[in-house]
C-alpha positions in Angstrom: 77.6 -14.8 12.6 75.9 -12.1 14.7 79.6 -10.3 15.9 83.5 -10.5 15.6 86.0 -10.2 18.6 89.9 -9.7 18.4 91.6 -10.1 21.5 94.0 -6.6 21.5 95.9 -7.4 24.6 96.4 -5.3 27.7 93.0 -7.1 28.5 90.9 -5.3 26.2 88.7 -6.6 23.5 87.2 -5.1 20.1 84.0 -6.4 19.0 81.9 -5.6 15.8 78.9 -6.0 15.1 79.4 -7.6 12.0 75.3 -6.1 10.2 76.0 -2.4 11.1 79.9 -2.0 11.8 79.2 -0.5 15.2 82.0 -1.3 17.2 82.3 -1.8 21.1 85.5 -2.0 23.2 86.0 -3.8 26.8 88.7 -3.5 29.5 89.0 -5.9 32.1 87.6 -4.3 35.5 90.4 -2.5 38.0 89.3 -5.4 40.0 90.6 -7.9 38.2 93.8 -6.8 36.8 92.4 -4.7 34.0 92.0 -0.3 33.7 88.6 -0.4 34.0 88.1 2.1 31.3 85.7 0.4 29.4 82.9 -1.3 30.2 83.9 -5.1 31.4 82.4 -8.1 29.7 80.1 -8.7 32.9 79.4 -4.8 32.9 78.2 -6.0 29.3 75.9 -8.7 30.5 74.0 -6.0 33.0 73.5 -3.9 29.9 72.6 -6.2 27.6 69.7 -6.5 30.3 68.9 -3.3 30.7 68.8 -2.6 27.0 66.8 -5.4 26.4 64.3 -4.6 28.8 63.7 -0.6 27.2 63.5 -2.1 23.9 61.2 -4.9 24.5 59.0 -2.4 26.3 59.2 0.1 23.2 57.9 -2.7 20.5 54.8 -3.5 23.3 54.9 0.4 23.9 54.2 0.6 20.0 51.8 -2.1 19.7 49.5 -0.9 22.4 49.6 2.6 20.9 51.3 4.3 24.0 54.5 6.1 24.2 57.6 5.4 26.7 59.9 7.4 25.0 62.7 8.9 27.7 62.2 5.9 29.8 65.3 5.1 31.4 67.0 2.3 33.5 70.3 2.5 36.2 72.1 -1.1 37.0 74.1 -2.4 39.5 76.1 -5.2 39.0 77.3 -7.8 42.6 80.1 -9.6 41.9 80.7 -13.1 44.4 84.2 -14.9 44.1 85.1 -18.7 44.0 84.4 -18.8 41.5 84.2 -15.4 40.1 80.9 -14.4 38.9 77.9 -11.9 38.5 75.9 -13.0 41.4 73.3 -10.4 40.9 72.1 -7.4 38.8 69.8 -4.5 39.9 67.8 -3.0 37.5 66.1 0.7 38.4 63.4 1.6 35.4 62.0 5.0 35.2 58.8 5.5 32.6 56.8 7.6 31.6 53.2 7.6 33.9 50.6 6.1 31.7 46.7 6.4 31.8 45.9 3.7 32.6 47.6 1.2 35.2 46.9 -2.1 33.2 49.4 -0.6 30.4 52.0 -0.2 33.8 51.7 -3.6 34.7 51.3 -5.0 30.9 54.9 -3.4 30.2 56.6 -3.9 33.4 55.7 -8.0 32.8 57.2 -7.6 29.0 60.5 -5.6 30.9 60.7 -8.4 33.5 60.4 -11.5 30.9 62.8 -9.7 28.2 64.8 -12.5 26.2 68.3 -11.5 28.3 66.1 -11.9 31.5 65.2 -14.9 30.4 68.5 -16.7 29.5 70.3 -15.1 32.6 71.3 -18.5 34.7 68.5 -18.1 37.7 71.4 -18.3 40.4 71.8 -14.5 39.4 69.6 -12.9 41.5 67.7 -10.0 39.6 66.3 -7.0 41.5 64.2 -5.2 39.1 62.0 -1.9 40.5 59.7 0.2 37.8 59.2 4.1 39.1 56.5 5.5 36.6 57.0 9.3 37.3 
C-alpha cells in the first residue's frame, strides 16, 4: 500500500504516505461546496503532473551530467461540468538554459512523456510550454 486516506469530514481528507509519514490534507474547492483551503483532489492531479515532470527531468538531468536545479513549473487547472471534471491542465516550465539545444529538446520529451502524463485519460487536454531562461 503506497498511502492511507481518512475521510475527516467537512469535506476534507488526510492522506499519508504510508513509507515516509509525510502527510497531505485536501479541502473540497469553494466551487463545489468545500473552503478551498487546501489543495482539491483535482488541484492534486495537476500537481502530481507537474511534479512528475521536474523530477523525471532531474533523473535525465543527472544522467546526462547537466544540472536543472531551480527549474520550476506554474499549472492551471480547466474545469468542464456534466459531468464534472478536469478537462484540461496547463503546464508552464521554466529551466535552466543549457549548452547545448539537443539537452533542451532531450529533457522537454522526458517532461512531456512523464508517467502522470502518460496515464492522464487523453480527453484532458494538456498544454505544456518549456521557457529555458
Amino acid at each position: 500500500m503506497t498511502a492511507q486516506i481518512e475521510y475527516k469530514g467537512n469535506l476534507r481528507c488526510d492522506a499519508i504516505h504510508l513509507q515516509s509519514g509525510s502527510k497531505f490534507e485536501t479541502d473540497a474547492p469553494t466551487d463545489n461546496h468545500g473552503k478551498g483551503e487546501r489543495f482539491s483532489p483535482t488541484d492534486s492531479l495537476c500537481v502530481a503532473l507537474a511534479t512528475c515532470m521536474l523530477t523525471t527531468m532531474g533523473i535525465k538531468a543527472n544522467d546526462m551530467g547537466v544540472n536543472i536545479d531551480g527549474a520550476k513549473a506554474g499549472v492551471t487547472k480547466h474545469m468542464a461540468s456534466d459531468p464534472r471534471r478536469v478537462s484540461g491542465i496547463d503546464v508552464a516550465v521554466k529551466l535552466p538554459k543549457q549548452k547545448e539545444e539537443k539537452t533542451q529538446i532531450i529533457l522537454e520529451r522526458t517532461g512531456t512523456n512523464c508517467p502522470v502524463a502518460k496515464s492522464i485519460h487523453p480527453d484532458i487536454k494538456l498544454n505544456i510550454s518549456y521557457d529555458w531562461e
